[in-house]
N, C-alpha and C positions, 0 to 999 in steps of 0.2 A: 524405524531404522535410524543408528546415530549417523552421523554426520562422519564419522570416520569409516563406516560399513559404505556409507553412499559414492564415499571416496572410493574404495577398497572396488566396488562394482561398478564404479566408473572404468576404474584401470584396466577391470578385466573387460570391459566392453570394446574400447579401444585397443587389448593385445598388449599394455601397457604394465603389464609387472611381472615378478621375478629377471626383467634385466639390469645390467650393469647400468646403463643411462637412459631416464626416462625420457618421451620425447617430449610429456608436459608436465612442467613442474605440477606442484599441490597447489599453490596460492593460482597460478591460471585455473586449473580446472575447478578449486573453490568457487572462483570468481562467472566461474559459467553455471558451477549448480545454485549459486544465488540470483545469476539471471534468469534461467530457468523457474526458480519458484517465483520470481515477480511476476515473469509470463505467466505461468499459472495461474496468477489473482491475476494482473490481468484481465485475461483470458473467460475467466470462469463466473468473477465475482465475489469470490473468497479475498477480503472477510470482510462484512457489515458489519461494523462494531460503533456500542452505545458507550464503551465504556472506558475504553486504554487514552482517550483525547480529549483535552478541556483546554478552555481559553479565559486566563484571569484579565479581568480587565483592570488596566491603570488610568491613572489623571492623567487627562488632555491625551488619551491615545487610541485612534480610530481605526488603523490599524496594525493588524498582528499576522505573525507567520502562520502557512497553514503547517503542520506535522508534519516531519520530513518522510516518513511513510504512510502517508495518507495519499488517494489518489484521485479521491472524491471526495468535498464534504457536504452529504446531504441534506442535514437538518442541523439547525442549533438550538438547542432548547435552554431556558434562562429558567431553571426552578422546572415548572411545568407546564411552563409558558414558551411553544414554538414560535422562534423567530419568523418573519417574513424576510420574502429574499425578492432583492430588486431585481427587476427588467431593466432593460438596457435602455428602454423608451420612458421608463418611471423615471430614469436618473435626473433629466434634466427638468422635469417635470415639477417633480416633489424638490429638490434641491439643484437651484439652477447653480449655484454657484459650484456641484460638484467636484474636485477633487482630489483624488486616490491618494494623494502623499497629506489631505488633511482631512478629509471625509466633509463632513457637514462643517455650517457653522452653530447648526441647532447642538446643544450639551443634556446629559440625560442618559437613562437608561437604555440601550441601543432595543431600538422596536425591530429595523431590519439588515440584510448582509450582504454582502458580495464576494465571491471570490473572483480572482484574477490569477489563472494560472501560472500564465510566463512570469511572471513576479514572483509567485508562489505567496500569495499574501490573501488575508482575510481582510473585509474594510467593512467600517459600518456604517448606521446614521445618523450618529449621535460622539459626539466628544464625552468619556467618562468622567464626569466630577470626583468629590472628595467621597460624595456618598456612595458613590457607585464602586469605587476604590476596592481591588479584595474580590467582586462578584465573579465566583464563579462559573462561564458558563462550557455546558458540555456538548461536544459535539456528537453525531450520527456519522460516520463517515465508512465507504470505500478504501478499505487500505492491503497494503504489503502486509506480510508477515511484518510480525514486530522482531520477529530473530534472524538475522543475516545467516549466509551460509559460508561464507568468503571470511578474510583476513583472521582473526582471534575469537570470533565467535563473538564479541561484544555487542550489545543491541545499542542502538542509535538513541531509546530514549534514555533521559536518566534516571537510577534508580530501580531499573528491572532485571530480572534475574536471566543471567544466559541462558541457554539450552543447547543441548548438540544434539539435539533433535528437530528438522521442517517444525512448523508450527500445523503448516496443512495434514488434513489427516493421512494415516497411515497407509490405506490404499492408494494414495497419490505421489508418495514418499518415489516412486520411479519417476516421475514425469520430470522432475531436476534432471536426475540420470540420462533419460533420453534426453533433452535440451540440450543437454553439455554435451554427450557425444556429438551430437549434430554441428554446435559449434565448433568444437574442436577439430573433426573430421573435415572441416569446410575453412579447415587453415588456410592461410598464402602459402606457407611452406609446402612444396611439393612434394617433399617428404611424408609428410603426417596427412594430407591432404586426399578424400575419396568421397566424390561427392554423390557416387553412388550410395555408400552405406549414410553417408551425412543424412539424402533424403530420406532412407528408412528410415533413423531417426526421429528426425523429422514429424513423419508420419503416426511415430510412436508415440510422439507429446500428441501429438492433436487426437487421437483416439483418447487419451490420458483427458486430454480438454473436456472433451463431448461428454465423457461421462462428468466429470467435475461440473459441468456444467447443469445435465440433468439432476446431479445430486445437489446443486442449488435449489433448484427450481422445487424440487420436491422439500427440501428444508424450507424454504420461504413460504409455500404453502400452507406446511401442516405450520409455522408459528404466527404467519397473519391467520388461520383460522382459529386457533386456543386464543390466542391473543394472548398467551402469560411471558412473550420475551421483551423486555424493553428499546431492544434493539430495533424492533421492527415498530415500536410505535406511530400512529400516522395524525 
């Protein structure tokens, strides 16, 4: 479903077209069917991905942003060599003089990693030299869609191609739809405001969830049993 049909079936779920004045612009209601699909991964776990995220390492820098659509990162693998990832109890252990704004004083190939949410930042334990300059390494991560649904359809990283299509699959293409009616419906304005139909809604993402969610569970199965996705590597 494009992204202007999702519009188009939002209006009508709301009573919201063919009048002279709408009661929600396009850029609000955009703006809730994009909250909606984050809900969704969210929610469900959609999408593990091996392959849209990498981190180049530079001289003297420990560390780095994590992806602004990333919502986990689960592994970082250097070549095919999986990073270790500190405890909280290794920190002062292994590197007493830890911290975050310089990482280690040890220099070198980073052996392991940290994130730090509220910062939004990756940290390692090792400062990159000149040799290490360039090394790319890739991340495993929990993420968003990589395609917005709000403002001009632009994606967040650089160099990728639009869509005006969800990225989640097509049986799930409603659960934006219900999310946003729900929002909308659950206005301050008293006008636009029912918060009866809001919880149907409501109710309608989270059925949308539960299956999103078994249909994880069932993908993550049959690819840790072939083992042929690099995604799920362990």
């Amino acid at each position: 479903m494009t992204r202007s049909r999702m519009l188009e079936e939002l209006r009508e779920l709301l009573c919201d077209i063919g009048i002279a004045d709408n009661f929600w612009s396009d850029n609000a209601l955009l703006g809730y069917l994009a909250e909606g699909q984050d809900e969704f991964c969210e929610q469900t776990g959609y999408f593990i991905d091996f392959t849209s995220h990498t981190i180049t390492l530079a001289i003297g820098t420990a560390v780095y942003a994590i992806p602004e659509r990333v919502i986990q990162i689960l592994d970082i693998w250097d070549g095919t060599r999986r990073l270790g990832k500190y405890q909280e109890t290794d920190r002062s252990q292994l590197t007493p003089t830890w911290d975050p704004a310089v990482a280690s004083t040890q220099s070198g190939r980073p052996q392991r990693w940290q994130t730090d949410q509220a910062t939004g930042s990756i940290t390692f334990d090792r400062v990159p030299t000149a040799t290490e300059n360039g090394v790319v390494l890739q991340l495993r991560a929990w993420r968003y869609s990589l395609y917005a649904l709000d403002g001009d359809g632009a994606v967040p990283e650089e160099g990728e191609t639009p869509t005006a299509e969800p990225e989640i699959p097509s049986r799930f293409h409603r659960a934006p739809i219900e999310w946003a009616a729900y929002k909308a419906m659950m206005s301050h304005d008293a006008e636009k405001q029912d918060k009866v139909k809001a919880a149907d809604h409501f109710n309608a993402f989270i059925d949308y969830v539960r299956k999103g969610k078994r249909a994880m569970q069932r993908y993550h199965g049959q690819e840790t049993r072939v083992g042929t996705a690099p995604a799920y590597r362990t």
